[in-house]
C-alpha positions in Angstrom: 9.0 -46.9 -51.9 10.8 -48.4 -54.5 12.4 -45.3 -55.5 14.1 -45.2 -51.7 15.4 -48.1 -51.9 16.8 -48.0 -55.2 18.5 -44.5 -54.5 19.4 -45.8 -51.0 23.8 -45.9 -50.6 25.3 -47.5 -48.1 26.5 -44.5 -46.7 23.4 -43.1 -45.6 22.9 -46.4 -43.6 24.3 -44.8 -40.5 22.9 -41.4 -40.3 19.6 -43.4 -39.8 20.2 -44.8 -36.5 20.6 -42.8 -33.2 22.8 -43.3 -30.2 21.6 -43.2 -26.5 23.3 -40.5 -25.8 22.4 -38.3 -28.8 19.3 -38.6 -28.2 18.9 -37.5 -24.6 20.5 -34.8 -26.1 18.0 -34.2 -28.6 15.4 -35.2 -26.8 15.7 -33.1 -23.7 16.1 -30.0 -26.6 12.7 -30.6 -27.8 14.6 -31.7 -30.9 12.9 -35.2 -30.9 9.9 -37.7 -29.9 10.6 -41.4 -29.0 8.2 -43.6 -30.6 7.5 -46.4 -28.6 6.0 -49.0 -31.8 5.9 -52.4 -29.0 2.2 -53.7 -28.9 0.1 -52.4 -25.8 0.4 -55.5 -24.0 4.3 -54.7 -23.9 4.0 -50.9 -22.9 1.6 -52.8 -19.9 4.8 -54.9 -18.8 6.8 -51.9 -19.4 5.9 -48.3 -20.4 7.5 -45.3 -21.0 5.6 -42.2 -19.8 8.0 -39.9 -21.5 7.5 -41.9 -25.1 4.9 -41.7 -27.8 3.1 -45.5 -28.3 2.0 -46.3 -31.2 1.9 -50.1 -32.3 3.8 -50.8 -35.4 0.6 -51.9 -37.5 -1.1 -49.1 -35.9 0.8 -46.4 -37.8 -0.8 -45.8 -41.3 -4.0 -45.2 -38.9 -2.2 -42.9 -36.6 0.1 -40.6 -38.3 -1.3 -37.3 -37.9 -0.5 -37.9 -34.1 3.3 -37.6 -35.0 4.8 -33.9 -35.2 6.0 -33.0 -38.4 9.0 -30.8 -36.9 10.7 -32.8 -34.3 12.8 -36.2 -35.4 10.7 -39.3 -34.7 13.2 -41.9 -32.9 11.8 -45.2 -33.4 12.2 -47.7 -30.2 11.2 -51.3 -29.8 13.1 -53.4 -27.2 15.8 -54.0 -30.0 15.8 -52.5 -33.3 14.0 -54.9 -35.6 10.2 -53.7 -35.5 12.3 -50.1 -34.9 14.0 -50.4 -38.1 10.2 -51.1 -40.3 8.9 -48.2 -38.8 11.5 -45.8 -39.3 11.5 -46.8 -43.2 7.6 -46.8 -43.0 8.0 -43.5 -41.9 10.9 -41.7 -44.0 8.6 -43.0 -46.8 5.8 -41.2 -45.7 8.2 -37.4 -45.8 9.0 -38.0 -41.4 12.6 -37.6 -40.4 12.8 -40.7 -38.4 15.5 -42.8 -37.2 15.9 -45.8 -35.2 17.4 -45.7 -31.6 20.9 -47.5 -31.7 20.6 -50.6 -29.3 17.1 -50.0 -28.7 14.4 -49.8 -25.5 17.0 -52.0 -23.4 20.0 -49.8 -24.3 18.1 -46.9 -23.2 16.8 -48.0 -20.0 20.4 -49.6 -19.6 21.8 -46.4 -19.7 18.8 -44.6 -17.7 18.8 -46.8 -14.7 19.5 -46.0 -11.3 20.0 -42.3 -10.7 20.5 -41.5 -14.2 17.1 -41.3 -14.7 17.5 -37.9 -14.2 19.3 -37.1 -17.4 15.6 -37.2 -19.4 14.0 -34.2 -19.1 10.2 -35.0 -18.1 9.4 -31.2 -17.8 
């Protein structure tokens, strides 16, 4: 870990986050997994049935449940607890990034009849 951050430059800051929009794109493709890291009395409020959930301090336990081949995009409502994981997880070899704006600029732009732009097979 401290290798990443010491070779981390500021212009490999962006390429780490995701827009919306990108990734419906890459999503629908089969290109990429949300990971939902909120705690399961959150997903209980509000859940995604197209997301992976997997609590934040639940991921060192649960990583073999994460495809190796698809980009993990991490979600929270916002980005903070996004942002830990997606580190936690490009240190453990995952190509993860965190979703621009978060869960509320994703259901922002899925509301409504937009919903039908995520592919739920």
């Amino acid at each position: 870990m401290d290798e990443m951050v010491r070779n981390t430059a500021l212009k490999s800051v962006k390429p780490m986050k995701m827009d919306v929009e990108s990734f419906i794109e890459k999503y629908n493709n089969g290109e990429a997994i949300l990971l939902d890291i909120r705690m399961p009395f959150e997903v209980k409020v509000w859940g995604l049935s197209f997301a992976k959930n997997i609590p934040y301090n639940a991921l060192p336990d649960r990583l073999e449940e994460l495809p190796k081949d698809k980009m993990i995009v991490c979600a929270c409502p916002h980005e903070y607890r996004a942002s830990m994981a997606k580190e936690y997880l490009r240190y453990k070899g995952y190509d993860a990034k965190t979703l621009n704006g978060g869960l509320l600029a994703l259901m922002e732009r899925l509301k409504g009849g937009s919903a039908k732009d995520i592919n739920l097979g």
